[in-house]
MARDOVEX-701802 format. One record per residue: x, y, z of N, C-alpha, C in turn; residue number from 1; residue in one letter. Coordinates in steps of 0.2 Angstrom, whole numbers, plus 2048, in hexadecimal, padded with zeros to 3 digits. Example, Ala and Ser with C-alpha at 12.3 -4.5 7.8 and 13.67 -1.06 7.14 Angstrom:
BEGIN
<<842; 7E4; 827>; <83E; 7EA; 827>; <842; 7F0; 827>; 1; a>
<<840; 7F5; 823>; <844; 7FB; 824>; <840; 800; 827>; 2; s>
% end
This chain:
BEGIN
<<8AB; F58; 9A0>; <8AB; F54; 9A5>; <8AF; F4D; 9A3>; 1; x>
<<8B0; F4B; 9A9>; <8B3; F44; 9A6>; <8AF; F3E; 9A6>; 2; x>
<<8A8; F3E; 9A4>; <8A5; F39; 9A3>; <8A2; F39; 99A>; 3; x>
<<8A3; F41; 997>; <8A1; F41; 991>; <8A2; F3D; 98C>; 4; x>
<<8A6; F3D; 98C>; <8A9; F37; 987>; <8A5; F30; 987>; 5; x>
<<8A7; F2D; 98C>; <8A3; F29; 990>; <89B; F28; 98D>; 6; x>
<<898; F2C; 98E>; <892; F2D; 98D>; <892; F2D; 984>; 7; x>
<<895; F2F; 981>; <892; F30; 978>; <898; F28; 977>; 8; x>
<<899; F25; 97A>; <898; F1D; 977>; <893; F1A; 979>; 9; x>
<<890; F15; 974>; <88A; F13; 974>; <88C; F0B; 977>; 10; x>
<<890; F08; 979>; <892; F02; 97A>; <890; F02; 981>; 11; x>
<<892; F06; 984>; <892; F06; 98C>; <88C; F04; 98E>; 12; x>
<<886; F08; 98C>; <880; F07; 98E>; <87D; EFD; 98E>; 13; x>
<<87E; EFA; 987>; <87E; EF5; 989>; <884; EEF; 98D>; 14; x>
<<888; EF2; 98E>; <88E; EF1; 993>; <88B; EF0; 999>; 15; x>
<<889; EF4; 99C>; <886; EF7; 9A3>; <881; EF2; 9A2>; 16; x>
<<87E; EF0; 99E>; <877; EEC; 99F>; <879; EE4; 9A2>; 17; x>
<<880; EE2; 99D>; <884; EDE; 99E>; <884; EDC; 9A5>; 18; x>
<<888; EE0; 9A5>; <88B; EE1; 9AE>; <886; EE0; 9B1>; 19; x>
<<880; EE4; 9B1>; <87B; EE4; 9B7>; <877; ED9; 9B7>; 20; x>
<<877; EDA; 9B1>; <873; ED1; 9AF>; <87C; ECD; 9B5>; 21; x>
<<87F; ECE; 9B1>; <884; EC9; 9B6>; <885; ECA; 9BE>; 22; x>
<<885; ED0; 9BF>; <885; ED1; 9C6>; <87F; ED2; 9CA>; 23; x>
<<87B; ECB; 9C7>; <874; ECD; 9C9>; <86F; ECF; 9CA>; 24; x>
<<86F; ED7; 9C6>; <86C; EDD; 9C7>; <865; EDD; 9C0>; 25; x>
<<866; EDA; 9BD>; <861; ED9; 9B8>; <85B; EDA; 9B6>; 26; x>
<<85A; ED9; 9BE>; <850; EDA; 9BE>; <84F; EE2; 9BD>; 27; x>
<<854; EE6; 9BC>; <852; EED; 9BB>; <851; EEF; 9B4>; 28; x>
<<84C; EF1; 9B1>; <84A; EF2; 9AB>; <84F; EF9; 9A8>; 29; x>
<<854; EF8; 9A5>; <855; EFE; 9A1>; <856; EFE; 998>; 30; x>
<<854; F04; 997>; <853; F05; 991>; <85B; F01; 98D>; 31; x>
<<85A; F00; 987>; <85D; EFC; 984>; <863; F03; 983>; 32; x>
<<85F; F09; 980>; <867; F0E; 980>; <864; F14; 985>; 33; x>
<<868; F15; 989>; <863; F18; 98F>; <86A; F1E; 98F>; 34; x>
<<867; F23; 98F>; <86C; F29; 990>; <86B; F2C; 995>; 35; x>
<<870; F31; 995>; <86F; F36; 99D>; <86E; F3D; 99A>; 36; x>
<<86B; F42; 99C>; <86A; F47; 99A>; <871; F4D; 99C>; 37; x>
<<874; F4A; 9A2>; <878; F4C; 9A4>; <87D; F4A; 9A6>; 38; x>
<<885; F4B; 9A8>; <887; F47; 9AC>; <887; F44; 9B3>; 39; x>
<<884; F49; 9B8>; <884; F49; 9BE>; <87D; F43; 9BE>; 40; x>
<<878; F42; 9BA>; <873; F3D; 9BA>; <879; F33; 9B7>; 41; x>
<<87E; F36; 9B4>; <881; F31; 9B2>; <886; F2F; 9B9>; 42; x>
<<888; F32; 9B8>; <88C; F30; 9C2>; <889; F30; 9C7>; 43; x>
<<882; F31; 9C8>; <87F; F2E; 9CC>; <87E; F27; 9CC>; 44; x>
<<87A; F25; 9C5>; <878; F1F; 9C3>; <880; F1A; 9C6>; 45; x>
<<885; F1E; 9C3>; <88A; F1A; 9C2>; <88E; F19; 9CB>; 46; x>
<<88C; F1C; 9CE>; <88C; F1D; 9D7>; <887; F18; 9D8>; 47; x>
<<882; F18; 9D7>; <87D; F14; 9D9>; <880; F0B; 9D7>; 48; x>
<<882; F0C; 9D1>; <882; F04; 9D0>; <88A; F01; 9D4>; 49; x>
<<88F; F06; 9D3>; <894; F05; 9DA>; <892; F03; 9E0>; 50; x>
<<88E; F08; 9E3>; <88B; F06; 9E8>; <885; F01; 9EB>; 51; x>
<<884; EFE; 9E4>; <880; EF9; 9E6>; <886; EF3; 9E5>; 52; x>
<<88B; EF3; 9E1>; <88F; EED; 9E0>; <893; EEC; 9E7>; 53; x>
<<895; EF3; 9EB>; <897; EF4; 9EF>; <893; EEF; 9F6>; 54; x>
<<88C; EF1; 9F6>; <887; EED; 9FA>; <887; EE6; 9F9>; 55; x>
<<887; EE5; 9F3>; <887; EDD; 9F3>; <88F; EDC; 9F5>; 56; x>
<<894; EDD; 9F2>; <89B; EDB; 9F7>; <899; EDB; 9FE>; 57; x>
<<898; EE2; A03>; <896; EE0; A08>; <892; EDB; A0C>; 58; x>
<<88D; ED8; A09>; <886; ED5; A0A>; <88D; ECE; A07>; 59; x>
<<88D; ECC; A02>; <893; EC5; A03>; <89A; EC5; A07>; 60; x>
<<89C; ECB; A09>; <8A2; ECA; A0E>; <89F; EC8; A14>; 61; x>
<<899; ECC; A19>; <895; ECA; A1D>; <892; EC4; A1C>; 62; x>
<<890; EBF; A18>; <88E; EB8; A17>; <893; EB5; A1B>; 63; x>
<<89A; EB7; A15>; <8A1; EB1; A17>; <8A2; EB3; A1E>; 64; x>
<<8A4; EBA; A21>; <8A6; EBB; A28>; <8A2; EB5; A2B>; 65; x>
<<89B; EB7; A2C>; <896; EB5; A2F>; <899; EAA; A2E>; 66; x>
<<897; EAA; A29>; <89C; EA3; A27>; <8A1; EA1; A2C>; 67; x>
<<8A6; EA7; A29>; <8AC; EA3; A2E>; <8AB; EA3; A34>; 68; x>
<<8A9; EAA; A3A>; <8A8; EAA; A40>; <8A3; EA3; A40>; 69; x>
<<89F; EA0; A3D>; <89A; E9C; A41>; <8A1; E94; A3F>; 70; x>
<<8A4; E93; A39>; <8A9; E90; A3B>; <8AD; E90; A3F>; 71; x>
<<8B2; E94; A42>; <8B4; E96; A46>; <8B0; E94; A4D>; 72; x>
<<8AB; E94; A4E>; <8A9; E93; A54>; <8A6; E8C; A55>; 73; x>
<<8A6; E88; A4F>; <8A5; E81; A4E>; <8AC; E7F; A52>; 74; x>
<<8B1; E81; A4E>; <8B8; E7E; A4E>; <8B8; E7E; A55>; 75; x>
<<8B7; E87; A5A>; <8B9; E86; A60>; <8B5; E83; A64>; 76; x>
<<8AF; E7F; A62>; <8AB; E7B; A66>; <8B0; E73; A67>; 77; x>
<<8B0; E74; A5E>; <8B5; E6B; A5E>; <8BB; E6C; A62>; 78; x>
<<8BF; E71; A63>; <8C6; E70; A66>; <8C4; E71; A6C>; 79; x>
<<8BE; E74; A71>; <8BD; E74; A78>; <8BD; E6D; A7A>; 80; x>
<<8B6; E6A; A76>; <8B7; E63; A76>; <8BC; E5E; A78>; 81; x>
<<8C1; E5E; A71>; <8C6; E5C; A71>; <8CA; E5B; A75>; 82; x>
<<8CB; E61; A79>; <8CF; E63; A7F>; <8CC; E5F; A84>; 83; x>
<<8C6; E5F; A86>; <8C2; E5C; A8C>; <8C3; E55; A89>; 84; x>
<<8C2; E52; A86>; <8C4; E4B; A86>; <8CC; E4A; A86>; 85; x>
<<8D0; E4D; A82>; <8DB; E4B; A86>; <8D8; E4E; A8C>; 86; x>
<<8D4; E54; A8E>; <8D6; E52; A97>; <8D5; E4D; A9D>; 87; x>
<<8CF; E4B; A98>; <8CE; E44; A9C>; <8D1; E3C; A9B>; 88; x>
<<8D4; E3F; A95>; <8D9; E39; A95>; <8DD; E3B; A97>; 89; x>
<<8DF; E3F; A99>; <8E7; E41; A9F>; <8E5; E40; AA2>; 90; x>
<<8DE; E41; AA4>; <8DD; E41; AAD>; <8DE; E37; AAF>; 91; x>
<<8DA; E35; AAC>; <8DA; E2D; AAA>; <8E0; E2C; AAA>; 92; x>
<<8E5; E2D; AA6>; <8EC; E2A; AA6>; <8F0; E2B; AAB>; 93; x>
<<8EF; E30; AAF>; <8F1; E35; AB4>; <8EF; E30; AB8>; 94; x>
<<8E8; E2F; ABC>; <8E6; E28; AC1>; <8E7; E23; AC0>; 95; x>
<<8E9; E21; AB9>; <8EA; E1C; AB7>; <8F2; E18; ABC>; 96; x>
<<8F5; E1F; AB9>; <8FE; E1F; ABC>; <8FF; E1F; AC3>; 97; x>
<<8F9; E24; AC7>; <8FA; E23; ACD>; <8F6; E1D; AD1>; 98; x>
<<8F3; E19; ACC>; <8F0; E14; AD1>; <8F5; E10; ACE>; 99; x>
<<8F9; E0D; AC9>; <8FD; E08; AC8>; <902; E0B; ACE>; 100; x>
<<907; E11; ACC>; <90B; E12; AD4>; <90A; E0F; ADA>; 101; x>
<<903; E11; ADD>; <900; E0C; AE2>; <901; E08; AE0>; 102; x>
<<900; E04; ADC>; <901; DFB; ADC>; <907; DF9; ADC>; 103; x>
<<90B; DFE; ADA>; <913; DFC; AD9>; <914; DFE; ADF>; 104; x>
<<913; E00; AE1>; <915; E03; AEB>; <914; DFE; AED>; 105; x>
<<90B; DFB; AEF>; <90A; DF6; AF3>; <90E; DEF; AF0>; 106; x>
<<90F; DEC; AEB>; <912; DE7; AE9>; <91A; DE7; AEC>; 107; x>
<<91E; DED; AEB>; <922; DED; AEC>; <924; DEE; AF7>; 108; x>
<<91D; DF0; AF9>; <91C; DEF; B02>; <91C; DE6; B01>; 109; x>
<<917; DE3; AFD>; <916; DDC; AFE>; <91D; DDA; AFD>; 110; x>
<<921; DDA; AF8>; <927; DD8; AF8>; <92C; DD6; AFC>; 111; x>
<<92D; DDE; B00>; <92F; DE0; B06>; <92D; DDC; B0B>; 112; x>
<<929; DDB; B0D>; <926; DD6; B13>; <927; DD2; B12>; 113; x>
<<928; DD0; B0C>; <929; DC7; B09>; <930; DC6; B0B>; 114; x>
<<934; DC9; B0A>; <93B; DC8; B0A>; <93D; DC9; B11>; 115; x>
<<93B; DCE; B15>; <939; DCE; B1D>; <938; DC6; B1F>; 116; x>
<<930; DC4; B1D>; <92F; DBE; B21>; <933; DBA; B21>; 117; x>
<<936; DB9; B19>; <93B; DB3; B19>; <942; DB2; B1B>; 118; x>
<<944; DB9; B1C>; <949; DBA; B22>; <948; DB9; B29>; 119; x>
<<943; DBA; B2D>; <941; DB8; B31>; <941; DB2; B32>; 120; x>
<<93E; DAE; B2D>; <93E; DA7; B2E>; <944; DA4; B2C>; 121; x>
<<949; DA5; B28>; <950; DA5; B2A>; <955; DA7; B2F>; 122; x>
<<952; DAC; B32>; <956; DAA; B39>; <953; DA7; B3C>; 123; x>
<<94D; DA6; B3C>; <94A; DA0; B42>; <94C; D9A; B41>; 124; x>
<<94D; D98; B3A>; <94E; D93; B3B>; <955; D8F; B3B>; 125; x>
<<95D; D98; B3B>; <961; D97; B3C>; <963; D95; B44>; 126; x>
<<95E; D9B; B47>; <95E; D9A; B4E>; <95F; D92; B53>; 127; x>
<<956; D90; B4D>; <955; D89; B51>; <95C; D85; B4F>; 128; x>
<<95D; D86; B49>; <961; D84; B48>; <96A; D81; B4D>; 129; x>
<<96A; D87; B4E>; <96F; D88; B54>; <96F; D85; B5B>; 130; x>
<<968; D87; B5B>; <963; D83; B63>; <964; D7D; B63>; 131; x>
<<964; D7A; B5E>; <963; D73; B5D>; <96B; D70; B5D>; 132; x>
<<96F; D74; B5B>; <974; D72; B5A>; <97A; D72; B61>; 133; x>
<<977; D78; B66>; <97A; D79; B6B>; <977; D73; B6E>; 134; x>
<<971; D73; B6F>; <96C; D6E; B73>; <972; D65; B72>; 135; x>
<<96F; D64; B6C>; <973; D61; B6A>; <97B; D5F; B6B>; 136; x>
<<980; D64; B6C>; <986; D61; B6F>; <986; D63; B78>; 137; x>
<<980; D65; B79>; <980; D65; B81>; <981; D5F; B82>; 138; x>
<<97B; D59; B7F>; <979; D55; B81>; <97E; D4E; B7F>; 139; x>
<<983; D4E; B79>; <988; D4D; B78>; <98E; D4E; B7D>; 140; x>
<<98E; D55; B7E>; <994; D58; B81>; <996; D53; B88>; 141; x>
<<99D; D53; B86>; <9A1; D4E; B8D>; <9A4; D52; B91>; 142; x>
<<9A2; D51; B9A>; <9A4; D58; B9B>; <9A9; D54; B9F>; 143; x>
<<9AF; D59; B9F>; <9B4; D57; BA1>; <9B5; D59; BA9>; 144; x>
<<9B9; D53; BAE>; <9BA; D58; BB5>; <9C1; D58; BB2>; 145; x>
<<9C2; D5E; BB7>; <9C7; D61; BB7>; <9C8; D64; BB2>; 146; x>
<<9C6; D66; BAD>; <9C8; D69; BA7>; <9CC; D64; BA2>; 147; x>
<<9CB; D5E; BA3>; <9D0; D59; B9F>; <9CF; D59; B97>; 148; x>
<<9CE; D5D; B95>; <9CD; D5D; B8E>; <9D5; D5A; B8A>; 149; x>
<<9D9; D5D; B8E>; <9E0; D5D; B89>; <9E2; D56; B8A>; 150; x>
<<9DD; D53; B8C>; <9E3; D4B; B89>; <9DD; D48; B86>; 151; x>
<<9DD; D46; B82>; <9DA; D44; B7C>; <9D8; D3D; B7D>; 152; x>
<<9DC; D38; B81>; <9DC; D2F; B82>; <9D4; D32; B87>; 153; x>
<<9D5; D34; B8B>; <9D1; D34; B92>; <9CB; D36; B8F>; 154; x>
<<9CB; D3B; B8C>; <9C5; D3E; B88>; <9C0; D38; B84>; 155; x>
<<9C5; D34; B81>; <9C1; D2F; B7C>; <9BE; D2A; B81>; 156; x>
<<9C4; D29; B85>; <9C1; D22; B89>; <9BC; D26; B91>; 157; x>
<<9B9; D2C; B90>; <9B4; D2E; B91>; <9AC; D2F; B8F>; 158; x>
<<9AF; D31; B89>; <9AA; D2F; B84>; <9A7; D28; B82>; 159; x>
<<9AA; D24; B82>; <9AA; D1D; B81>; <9A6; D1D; B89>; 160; x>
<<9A8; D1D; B8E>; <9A3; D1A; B93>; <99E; D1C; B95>; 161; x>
<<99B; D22; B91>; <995; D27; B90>; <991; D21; B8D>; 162; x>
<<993; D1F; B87>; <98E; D1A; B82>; <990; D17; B84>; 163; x>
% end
């Protein structure tokens, strides 16, 4: 068999005891040179401690899994978070933008109207302007008979007898 050999060294035996104290198995009381009567009893034992080293890997892989899913699922709580608070600062920034808009709208309607009324009130005051100035050479104006505008001597010495 191929554990023969194995077997008639004497070192293994406290080797194995080694390993078990380190891999925390220690509490199992074995004789100091503990033999097998056979091989199939020795590959047993040597199955069994496999498969307990085995159980423990498994039993600590499950810890960390179990670890990282429960990190993981911290993480996805922080970055849901996260997200809900940048959405509400976009949404804020967003109302922000459109109520400045608004304000830029109606400042710039105030504006408009401003520039309206002032033009308004420049022509009006062009207007009266005018009115007053028609008005004004009515009241001045020399009215000629006959159309005598073209002689100029008759004109003045018309004018002159008005004042």
């Amino acid at each position: 068999m191929l554990f023969a050999p194995i077997i008639a060294d004497q070192n293994l035996i406290p080797l194995l005891e080694v390993m078990a104290a380190v891999q925390g198995r220690g509490r199992r009381a074995q004789p100091k040179r503990r033999r097998f009567q056979t091989d199939e009893e020795y590959e047993e034992e040597q199955l069994l401690l496999d498969l307990e080293v085995e159980l423990q890997q498994v039993q600590e892989l499950k810890t960390q899994t179990q670890q990282r899913v429960n990190q993981l699922l911290q993480d996805q709580k922080q970055l849901e978070q996260q997200q809900r608070r940048l959405q509400r600062q976009s949404d804020r920034r967003d109302a922000g933008a459109a109520t400045a808009r608004m304000l830029q709208l109606q400042e710039s309607e105030r504006e408009r109207l401003a520039a309206a009324e002032a033009k308004r009130e420049r022509e009006e005051k062009e207007a009266k302007t005018k009115a007053e100035e028609a008005q004004r050479r009515r009241v001045n104006a020399i009215e000629t008979q006959d159309g005598d505008m073209d002689d100029l001597d008759a004109f003045l010495a018309q004018d002159a007898a008005n004042f």
